[in-house]
mmCIF file of the N, C-alpha and C atoms, coordinates in Angstrom:
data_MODEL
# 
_entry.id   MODEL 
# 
loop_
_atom_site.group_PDB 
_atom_site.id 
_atom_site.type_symbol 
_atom_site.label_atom_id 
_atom_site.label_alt_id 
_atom_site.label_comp_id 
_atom_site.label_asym_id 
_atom_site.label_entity_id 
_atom_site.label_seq_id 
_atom_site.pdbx_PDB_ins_code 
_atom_site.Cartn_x 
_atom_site.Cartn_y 
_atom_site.Cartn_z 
_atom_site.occupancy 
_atom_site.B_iso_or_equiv 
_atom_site.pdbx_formal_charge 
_atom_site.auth_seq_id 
_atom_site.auth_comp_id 
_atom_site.auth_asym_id 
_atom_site.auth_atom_id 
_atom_site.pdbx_PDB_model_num 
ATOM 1   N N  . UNK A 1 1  ? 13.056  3.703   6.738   1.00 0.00 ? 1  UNK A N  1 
ATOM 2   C CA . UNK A 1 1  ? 12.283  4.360   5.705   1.00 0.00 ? 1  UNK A CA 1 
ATOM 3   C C  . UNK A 1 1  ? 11.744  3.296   4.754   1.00 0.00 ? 1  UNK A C  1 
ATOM 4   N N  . UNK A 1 2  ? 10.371  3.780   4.146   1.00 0.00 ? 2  UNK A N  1 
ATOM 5   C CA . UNK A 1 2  ? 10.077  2.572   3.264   1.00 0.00 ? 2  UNK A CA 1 
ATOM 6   C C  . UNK A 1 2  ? 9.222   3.368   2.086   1.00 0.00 ? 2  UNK A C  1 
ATOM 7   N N  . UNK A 1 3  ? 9.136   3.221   1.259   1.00 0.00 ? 3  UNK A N  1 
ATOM 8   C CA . UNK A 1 3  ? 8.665   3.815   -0.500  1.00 0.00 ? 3  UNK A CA 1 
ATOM 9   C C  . UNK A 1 3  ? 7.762   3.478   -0.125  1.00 0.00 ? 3  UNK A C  1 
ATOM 10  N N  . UNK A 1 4  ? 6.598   4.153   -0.572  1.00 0.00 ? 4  UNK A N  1 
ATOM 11  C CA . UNK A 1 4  ? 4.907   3.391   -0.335  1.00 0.00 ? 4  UNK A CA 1 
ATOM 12  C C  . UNK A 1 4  ? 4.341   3.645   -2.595  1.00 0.00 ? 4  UNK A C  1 
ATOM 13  N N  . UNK A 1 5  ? 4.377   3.047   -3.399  1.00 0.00 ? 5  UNK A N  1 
ATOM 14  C CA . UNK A 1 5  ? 3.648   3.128   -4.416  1.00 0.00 ? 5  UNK A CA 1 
ATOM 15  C C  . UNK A 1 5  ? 2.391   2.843   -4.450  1.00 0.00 ? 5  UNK A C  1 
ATOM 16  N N  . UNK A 1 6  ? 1.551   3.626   -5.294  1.00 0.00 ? 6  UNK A N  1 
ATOM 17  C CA . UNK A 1 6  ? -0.175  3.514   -5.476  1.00 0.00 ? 6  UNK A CA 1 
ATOM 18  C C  . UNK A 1 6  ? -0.246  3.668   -6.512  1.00 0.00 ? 6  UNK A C  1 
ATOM 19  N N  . UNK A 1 7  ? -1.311  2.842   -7.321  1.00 0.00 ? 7  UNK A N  1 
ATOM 20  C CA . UNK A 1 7  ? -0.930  2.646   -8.926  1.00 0.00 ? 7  UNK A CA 1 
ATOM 21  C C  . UNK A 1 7  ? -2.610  2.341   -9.531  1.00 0.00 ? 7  UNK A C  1 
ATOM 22  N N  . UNK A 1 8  ? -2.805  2.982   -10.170 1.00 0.00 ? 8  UNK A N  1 
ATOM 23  C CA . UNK A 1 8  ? -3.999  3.043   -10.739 1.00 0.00 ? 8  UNK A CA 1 
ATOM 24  C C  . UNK A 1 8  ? -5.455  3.742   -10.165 1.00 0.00 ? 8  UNK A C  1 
ATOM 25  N N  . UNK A 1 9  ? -6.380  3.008   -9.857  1.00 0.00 ? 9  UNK A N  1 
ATOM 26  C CA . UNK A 1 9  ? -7.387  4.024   -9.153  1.00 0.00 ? 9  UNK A CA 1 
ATOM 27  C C  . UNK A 1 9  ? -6.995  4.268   -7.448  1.00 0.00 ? 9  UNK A C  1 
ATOM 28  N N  . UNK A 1 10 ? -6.074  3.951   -7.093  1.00 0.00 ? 10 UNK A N  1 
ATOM 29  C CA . UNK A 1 10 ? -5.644  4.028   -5.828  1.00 0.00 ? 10 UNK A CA 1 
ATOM 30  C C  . UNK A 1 10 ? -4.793  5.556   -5.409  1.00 0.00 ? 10 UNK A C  1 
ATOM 31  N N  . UNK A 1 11 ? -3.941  5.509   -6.865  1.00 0.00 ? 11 UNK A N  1 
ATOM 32  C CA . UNK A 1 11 ? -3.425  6.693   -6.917  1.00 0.00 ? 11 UNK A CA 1 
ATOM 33  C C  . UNK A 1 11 ? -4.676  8.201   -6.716  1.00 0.00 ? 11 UNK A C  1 
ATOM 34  N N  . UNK A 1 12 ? -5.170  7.849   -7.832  1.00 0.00 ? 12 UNK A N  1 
ATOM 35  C CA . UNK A 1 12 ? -6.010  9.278   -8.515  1.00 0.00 ? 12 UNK A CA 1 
ATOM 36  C C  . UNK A 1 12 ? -7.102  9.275   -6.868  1.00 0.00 ? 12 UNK A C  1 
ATOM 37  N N  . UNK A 1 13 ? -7.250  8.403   -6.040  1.00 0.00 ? 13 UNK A N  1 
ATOM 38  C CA . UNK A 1 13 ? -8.114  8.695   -5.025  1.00 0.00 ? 13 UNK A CA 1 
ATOM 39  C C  . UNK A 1 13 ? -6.702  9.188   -3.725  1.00 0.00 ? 13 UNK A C  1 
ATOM 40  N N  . UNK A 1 14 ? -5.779  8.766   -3.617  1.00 0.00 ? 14 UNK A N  1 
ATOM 41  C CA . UNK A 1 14 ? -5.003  9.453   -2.991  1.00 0.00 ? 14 UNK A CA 1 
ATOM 42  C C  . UNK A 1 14 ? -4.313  10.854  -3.311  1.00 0.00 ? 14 UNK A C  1 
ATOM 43  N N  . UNK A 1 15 ? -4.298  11.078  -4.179  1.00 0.00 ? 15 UNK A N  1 
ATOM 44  C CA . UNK A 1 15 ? -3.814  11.895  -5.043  1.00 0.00 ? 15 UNK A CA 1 
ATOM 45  C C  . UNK A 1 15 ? -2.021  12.157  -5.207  1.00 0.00 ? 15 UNK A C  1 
ATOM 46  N N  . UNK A 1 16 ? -1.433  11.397  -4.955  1.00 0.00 ? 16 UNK A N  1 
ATOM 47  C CA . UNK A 1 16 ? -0.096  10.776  -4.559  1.00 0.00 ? 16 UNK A CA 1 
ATOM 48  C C  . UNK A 1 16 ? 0.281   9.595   -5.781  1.00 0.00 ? 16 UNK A C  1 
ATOM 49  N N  . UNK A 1 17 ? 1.266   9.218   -6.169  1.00 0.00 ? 17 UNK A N  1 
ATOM 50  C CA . UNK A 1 17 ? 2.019   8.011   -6.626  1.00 0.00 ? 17 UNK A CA 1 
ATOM 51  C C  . UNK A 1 17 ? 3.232   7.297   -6.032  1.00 0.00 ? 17 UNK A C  1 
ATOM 52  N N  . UNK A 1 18 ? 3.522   8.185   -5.174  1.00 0.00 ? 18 UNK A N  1 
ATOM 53  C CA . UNK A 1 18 ? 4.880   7.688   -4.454  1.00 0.00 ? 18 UNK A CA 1 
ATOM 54  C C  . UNK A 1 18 ? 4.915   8.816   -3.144  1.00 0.00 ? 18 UNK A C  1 
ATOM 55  N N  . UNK A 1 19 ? 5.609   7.904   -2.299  1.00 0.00 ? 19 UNK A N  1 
ATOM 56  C CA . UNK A 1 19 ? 5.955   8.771   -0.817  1.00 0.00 ? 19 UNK A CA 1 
ATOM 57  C C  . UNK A 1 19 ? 6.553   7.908   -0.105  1.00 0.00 ? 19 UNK A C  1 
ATOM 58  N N  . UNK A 1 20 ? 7.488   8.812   0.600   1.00 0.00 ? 20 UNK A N  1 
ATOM 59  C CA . UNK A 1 20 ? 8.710   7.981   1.107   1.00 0.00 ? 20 UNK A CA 1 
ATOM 60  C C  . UNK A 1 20 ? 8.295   8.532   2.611   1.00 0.00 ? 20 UNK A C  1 
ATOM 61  N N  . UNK A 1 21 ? 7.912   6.992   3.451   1.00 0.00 ? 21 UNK A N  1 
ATOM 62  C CA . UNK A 1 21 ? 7.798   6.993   4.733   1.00 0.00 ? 21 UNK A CA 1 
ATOM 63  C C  . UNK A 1 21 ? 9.279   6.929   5.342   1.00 0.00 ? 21 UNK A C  1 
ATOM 64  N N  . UNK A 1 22 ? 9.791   7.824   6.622   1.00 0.00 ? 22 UNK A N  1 
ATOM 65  C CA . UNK A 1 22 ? 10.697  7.773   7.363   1.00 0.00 ? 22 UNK A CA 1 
ATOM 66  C C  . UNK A 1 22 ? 10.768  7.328   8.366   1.00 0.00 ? 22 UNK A C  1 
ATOM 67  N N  . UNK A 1 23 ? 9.159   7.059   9.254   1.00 0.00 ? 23 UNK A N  1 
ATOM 68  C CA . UNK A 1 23 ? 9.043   5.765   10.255  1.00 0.00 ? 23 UNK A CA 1 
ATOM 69  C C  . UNK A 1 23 ? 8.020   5.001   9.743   1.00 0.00 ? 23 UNK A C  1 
ATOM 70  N N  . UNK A 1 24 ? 8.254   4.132   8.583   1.00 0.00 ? 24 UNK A N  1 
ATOM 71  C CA . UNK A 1 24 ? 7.643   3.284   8.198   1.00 0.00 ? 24 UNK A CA 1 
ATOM 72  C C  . UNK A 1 24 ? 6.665   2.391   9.556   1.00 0.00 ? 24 UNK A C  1 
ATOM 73  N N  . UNK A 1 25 ? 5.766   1.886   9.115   1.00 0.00 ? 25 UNK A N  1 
ATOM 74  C CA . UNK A 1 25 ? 5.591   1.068   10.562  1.00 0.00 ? 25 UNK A CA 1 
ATOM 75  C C  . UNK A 1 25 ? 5.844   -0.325  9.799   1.00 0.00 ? 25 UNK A C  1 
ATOM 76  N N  . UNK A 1 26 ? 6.202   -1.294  11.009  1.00 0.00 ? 26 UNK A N  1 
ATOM 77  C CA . UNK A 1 26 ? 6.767   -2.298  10.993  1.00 0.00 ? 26 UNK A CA 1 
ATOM 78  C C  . UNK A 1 26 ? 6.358   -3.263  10.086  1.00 0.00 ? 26 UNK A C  1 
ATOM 79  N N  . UNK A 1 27 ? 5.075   -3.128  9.696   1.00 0.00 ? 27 UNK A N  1 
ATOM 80  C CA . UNK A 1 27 ? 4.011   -4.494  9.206   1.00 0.00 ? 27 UNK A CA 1 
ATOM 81  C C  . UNK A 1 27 ? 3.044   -3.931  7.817   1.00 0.00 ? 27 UNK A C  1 
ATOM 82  N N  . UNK A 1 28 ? 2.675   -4.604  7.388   1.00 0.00 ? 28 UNK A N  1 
ATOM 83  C CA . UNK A 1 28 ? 1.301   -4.366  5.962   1.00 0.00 ? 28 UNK A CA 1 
ATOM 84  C C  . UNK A 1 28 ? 0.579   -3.804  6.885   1.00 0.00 ? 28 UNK A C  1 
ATOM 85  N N  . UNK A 1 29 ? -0.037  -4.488  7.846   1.00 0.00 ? 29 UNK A N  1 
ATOM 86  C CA . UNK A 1 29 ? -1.489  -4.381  8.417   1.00 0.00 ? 29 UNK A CA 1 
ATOM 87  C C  . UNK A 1 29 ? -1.294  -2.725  9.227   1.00 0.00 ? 29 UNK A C  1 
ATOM 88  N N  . UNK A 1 30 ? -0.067  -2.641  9.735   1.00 0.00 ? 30 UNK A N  1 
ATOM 89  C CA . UNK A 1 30 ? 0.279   -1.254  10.552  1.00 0.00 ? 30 UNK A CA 1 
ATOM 90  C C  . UNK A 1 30 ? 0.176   -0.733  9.299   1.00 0.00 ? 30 UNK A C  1 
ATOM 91  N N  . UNK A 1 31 ? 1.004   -0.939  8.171   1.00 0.00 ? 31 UNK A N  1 
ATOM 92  C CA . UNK A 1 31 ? 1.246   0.655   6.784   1.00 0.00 ? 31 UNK A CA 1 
ATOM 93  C C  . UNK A 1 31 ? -0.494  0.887   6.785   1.00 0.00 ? 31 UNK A C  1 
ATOM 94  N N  . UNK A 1 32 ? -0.914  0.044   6.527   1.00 0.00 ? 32 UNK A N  1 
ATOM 95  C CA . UNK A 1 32 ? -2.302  0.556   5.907   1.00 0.00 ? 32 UNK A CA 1 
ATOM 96  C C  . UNK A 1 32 ? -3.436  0.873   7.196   1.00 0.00 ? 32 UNK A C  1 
ATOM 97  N N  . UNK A 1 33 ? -3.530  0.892   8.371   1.00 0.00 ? 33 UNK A N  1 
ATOM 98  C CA . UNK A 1 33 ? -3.722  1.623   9.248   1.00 0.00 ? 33 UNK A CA 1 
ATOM 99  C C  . UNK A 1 33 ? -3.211  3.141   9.385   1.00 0.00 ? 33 UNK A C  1 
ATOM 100 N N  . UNK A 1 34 ? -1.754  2.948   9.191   1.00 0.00 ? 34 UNK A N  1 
ATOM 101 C CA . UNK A 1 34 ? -1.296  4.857   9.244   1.00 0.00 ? 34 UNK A CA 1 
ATOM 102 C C  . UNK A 1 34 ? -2.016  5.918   8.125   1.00 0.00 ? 34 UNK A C  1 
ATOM 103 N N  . UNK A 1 35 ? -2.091  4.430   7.004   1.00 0.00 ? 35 UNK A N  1 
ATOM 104 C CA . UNK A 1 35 ? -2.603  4.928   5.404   1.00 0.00 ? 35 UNK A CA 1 
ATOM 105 C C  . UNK A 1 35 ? -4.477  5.683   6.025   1.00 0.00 ? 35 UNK A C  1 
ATOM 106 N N  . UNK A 1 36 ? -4.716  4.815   6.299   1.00 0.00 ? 36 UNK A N  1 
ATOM 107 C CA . UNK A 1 36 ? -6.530  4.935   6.974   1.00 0.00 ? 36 UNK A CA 1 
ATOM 108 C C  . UNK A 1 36 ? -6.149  6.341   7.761   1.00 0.00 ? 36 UNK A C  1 
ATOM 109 N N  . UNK A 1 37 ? -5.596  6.421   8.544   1.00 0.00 ? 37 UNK A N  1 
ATOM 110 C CA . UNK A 1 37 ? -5.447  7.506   9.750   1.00 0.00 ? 37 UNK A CA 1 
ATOM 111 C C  . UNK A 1 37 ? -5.796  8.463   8.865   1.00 0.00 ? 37 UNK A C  1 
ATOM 112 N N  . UNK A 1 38 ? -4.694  8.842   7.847   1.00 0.00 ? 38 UNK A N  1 
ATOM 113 C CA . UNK A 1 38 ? -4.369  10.121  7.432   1.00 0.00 ? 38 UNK A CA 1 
ATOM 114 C C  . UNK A 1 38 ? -5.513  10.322  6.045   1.00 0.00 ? 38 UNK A C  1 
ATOM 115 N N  . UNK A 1 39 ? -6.005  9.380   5.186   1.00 0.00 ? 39 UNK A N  1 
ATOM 116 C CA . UNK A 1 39 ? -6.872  9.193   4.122   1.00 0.00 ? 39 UNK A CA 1 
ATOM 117 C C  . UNK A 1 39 ? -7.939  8.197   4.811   1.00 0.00 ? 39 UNK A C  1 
ATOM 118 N N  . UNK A 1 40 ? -8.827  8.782   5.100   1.00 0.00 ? 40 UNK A N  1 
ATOM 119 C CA . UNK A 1 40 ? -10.015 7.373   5.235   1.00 0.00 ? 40 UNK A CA 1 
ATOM 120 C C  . UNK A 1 40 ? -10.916 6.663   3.786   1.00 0.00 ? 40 UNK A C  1 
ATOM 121 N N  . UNK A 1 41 ? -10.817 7.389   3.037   1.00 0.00 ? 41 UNK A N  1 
ATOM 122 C CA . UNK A 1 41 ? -11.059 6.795   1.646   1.00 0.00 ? 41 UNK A CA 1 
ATOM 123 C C  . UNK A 1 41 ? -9.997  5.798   1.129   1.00 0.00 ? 41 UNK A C  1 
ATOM 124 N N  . UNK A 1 42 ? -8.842  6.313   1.308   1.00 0.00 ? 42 UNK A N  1 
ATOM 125 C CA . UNK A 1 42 ? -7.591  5.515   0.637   1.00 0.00 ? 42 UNK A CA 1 
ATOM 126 C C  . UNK A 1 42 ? -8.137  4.638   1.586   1.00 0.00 ? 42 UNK A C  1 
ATOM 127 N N  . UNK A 1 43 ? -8.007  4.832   2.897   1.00 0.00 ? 43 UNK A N  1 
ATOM 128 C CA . UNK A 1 43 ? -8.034  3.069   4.325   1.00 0.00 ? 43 UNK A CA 1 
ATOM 129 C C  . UNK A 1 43 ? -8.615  2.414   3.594   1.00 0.00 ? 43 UNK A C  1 
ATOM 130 N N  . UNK A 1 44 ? -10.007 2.426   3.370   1.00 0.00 ? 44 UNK A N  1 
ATOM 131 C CA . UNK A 1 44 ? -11.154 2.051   2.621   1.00 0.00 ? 44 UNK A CA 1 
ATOM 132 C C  . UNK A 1 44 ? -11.289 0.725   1.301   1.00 0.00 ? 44 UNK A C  1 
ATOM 133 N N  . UNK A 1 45 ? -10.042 2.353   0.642   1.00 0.00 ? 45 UNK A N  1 
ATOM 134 C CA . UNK A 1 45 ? -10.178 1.656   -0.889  1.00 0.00 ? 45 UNK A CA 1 
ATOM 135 C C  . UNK A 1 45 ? -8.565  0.556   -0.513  1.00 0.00 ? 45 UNK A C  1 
ATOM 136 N N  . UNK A 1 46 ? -7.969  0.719   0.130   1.00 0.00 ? 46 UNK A N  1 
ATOM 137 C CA . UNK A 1 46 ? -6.648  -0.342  0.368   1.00 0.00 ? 46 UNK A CA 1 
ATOM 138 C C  . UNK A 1 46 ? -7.638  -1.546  1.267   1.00 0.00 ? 46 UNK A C  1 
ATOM 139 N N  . UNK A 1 47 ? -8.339  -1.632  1.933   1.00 0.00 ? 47 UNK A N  1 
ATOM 140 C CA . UNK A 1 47 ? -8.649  -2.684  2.392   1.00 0.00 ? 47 UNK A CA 1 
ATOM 141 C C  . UNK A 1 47 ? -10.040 -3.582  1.640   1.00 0.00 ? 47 UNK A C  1 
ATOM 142 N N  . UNK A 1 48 ? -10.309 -3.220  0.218   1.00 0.00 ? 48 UNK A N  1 
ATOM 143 C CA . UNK A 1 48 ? -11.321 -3.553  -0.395  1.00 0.00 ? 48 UNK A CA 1 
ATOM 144 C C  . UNK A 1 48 ? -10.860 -4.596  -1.386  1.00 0.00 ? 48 UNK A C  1 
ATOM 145 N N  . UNK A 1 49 ? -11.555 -6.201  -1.436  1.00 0.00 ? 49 UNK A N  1 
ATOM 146 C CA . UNK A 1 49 ? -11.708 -7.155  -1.956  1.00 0.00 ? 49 UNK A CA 1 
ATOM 147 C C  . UNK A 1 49 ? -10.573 -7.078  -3.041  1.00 0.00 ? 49 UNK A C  1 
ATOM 148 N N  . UNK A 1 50 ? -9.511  -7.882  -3.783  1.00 0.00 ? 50 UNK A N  1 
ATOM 149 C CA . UNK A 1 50 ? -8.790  -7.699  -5.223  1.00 0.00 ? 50 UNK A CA 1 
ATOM 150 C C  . UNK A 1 50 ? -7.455  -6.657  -4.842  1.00 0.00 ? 50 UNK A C  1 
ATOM 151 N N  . UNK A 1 51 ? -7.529  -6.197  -3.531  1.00 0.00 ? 51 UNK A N  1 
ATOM 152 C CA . UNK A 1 51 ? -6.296  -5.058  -3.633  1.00 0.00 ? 51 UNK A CA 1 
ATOM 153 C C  . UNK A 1 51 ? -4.926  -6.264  -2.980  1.00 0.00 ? 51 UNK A C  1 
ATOM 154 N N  . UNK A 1 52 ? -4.361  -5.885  -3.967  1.00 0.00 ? 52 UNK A N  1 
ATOM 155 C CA . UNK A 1 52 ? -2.920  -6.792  -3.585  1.00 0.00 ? 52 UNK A CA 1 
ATOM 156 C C  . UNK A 1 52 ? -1.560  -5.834  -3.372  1.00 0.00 ? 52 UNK A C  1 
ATOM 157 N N  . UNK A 1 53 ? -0.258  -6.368  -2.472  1.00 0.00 ? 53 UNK A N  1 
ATOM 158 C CA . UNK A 1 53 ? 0.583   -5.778  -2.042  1.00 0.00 ? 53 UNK A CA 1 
ATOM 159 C C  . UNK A 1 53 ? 1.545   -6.434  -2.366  1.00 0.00 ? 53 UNK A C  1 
ATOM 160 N N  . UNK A 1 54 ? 2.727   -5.407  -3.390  1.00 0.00 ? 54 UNK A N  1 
ATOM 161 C CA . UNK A 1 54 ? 3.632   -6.027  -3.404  1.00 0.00 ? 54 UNK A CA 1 
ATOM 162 C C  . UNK A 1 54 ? 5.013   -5.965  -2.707  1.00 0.00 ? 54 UNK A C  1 
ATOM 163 N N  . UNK A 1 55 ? 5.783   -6.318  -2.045  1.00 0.00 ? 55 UNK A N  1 
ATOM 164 C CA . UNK A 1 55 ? 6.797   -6.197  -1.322  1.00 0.00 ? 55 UNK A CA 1 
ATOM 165 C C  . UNK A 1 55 ? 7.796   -6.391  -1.943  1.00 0.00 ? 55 UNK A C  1 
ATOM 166 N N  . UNK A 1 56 ? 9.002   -5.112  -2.150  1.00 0.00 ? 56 UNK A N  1 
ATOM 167 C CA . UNK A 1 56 ? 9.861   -5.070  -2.512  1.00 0.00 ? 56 UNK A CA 1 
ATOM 168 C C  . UNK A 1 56 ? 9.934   -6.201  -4.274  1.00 0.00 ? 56 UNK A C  1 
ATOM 169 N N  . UNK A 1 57 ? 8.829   -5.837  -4.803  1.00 0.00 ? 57 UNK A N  1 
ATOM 170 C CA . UNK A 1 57 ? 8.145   -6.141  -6.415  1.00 0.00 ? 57 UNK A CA 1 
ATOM 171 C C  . UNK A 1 57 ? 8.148   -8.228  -6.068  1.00 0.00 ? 57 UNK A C  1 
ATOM 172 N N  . UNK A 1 58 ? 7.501   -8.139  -5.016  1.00 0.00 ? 58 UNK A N  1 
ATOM 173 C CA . UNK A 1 58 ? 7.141   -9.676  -5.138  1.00 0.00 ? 58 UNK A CA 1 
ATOM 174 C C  . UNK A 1 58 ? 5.672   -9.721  -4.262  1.00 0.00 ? 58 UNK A C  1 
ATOM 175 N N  . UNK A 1 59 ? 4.125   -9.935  -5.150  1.00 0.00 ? 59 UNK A N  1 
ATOM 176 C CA . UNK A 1 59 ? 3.334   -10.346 -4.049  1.00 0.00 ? 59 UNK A CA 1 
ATOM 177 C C  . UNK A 1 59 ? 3.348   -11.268 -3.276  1.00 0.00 ? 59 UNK A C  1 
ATOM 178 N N  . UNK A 1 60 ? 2.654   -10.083 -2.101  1.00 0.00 ? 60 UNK A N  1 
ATOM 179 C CA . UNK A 1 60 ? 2.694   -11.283 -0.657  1.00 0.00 ? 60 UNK A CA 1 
ATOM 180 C C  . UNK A 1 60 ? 1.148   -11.286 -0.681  1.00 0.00 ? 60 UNK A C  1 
ATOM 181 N N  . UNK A 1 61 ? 0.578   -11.734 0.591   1.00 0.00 ? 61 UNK A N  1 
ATOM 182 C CA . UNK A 1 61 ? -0.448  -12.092 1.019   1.00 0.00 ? 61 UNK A CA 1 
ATOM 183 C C  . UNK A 1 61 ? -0.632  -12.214 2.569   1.00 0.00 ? 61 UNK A C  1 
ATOM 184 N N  . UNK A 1 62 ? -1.254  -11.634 3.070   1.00 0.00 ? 62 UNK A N  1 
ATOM 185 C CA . UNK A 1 62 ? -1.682  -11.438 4.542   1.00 0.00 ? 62 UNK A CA 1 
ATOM 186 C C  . UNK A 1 62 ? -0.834  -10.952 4.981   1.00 0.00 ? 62 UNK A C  1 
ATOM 187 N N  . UNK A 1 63 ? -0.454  -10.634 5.968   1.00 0.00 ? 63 UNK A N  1 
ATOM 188 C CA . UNK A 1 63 ? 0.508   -9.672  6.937   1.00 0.00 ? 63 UNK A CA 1 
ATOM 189 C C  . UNK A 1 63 ? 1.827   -10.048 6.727   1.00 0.00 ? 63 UNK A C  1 
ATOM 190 N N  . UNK A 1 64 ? 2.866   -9.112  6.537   1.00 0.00 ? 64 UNK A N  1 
ATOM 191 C CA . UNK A 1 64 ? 3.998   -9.062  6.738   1.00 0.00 ? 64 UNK A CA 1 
ATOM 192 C C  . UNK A 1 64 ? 4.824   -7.893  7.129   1.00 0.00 ? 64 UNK A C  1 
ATOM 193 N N  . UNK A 1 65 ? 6.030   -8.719  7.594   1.00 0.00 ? 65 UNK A N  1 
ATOM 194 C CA . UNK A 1 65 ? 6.912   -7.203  7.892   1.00 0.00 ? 65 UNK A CA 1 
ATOM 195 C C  . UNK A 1 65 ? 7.335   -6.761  6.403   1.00 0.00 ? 65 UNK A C  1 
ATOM 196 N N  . UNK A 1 66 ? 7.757   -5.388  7.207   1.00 0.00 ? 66 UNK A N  1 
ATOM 197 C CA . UNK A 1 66 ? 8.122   -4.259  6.424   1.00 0.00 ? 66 UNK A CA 1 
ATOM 198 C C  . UNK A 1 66 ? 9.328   -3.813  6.463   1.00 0.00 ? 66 UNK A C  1 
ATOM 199 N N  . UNK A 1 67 ? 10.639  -4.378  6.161   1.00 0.00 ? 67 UNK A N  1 
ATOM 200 C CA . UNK A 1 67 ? 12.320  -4.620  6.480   1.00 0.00 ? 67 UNK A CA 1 
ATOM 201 C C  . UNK A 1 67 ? 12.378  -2.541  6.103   1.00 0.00 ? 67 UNK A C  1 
ATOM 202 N N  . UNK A 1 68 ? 13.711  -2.189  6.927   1.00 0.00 ? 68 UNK A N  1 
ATOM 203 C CA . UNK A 1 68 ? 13.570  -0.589  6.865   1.00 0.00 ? 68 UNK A CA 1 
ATOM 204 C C  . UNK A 1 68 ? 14.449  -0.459  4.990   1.00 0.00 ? 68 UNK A C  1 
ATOM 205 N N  . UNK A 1 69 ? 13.595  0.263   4.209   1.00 0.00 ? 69 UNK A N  1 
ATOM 206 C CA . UNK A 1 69 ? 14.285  0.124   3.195   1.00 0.00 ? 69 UNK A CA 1 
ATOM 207 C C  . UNK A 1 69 ? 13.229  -0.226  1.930   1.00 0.00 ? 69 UNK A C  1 
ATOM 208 N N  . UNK A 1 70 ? 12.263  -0.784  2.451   1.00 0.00 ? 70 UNK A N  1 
ATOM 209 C CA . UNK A 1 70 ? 11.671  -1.971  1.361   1.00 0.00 ? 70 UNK A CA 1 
ATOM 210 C C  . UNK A 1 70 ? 10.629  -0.382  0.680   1.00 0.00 ? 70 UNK A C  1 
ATOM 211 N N  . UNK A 1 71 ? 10.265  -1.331  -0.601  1.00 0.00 ? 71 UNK A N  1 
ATOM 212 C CA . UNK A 1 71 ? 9.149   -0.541  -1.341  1.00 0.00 ? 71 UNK A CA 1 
ATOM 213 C C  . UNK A 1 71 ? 8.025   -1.560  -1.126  1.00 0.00 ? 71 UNK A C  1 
ATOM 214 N N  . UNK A 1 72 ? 6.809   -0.744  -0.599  1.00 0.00 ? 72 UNK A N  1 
ATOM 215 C CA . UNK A 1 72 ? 5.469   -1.357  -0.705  1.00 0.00 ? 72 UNK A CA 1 
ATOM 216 C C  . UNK A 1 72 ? 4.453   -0.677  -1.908  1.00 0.00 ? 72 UNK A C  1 
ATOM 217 N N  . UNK A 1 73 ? 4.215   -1.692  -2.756  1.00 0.00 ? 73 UNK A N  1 
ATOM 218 C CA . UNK A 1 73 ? 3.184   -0.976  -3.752  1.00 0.00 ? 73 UNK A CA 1 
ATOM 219 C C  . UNK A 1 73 ? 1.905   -2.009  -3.699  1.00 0.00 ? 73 UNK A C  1 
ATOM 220 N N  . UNK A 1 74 ? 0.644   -0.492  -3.547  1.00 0.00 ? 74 UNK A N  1 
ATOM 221 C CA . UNK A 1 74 ? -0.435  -1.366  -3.615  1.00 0.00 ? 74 UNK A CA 1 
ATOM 222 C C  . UNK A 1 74 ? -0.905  -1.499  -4.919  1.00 0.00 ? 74 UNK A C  1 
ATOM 223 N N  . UNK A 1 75 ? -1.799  -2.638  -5.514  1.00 0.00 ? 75 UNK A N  1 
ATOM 224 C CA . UNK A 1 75 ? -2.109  -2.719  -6.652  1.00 0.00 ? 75 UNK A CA 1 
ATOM 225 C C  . UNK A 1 75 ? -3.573  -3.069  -6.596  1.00 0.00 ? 75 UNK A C  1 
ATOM 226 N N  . UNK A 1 76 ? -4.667  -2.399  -7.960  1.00 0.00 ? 76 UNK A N  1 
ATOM 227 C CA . UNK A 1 76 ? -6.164  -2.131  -7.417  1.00 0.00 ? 76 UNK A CA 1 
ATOM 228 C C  . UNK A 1 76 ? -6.036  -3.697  -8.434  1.00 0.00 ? 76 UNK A C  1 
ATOM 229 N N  . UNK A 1 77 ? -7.396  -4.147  -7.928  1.00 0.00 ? 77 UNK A N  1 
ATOM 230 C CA . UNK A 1 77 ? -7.896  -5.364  -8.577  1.00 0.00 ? 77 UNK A CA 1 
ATOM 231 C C  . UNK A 1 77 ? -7.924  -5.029  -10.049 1.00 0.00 ? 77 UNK A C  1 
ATOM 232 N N  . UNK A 1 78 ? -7.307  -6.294  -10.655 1.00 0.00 ? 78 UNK A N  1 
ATOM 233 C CA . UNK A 1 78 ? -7.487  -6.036  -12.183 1.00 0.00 ? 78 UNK A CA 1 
ATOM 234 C C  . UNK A 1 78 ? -8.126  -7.244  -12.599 1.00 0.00 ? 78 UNK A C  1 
ATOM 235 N N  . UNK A 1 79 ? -8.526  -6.746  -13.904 1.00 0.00 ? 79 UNK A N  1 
ATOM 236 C CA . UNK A 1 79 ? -9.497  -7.408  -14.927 1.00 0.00 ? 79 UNK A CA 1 
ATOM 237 C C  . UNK A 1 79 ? -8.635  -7.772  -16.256 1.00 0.00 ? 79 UNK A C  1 
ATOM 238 N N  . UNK A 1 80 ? -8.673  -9.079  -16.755 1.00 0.00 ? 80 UNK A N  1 
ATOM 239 C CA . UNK A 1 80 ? -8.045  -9.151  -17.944 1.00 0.00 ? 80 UNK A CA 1 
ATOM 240 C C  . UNK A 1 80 ? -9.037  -9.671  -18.859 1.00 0.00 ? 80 UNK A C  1 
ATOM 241 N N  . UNK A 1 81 ? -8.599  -10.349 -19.896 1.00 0.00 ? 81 UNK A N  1 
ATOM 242 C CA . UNK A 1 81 ? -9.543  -11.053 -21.209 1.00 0.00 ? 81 UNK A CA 1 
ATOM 243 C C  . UNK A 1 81 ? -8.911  -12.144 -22.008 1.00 0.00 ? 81 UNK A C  1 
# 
């Protein structure tokens, strides 16, 4: 099983903040494929420029596994000042 979090405009287009996968798939690149399957907007907006993933609250970068257990939260590109 793996926590999936969506946090900011990612949420309000999924309409979700949290959901607990029970056959997680193995990898980033698999979660956000199952994510596409079932939301093709979310696929969309998760695979668009600035969206970062954090694994178990540490960003990664490019593909990784997905240990059974872990929380994946996506985070939308931010802007600071």
């Amino acid at each position: 099983m793996a926590r999936v979090l969506l946090f900011g405009p990612l949420r309000d287009l999924a309409g979700w903040r949290e959901r607990d996968l029970a056959d997680a798939p193995a990898t980033l690149s698999a979660l956000r494929a199952y994510l596409a399957a079932e939301d093709a907007a979310l696929g969309e907006a998760l695979a668009a420029p600035g969206v970062q993933v954090a694994l178990d609250q540490a960003i990664v970068r490019g593909d990784a596994a997905v240990p059974p257990g872990a929380e994946v939260a996506f985070l939308p590109p931010m802007s600071g000042g």
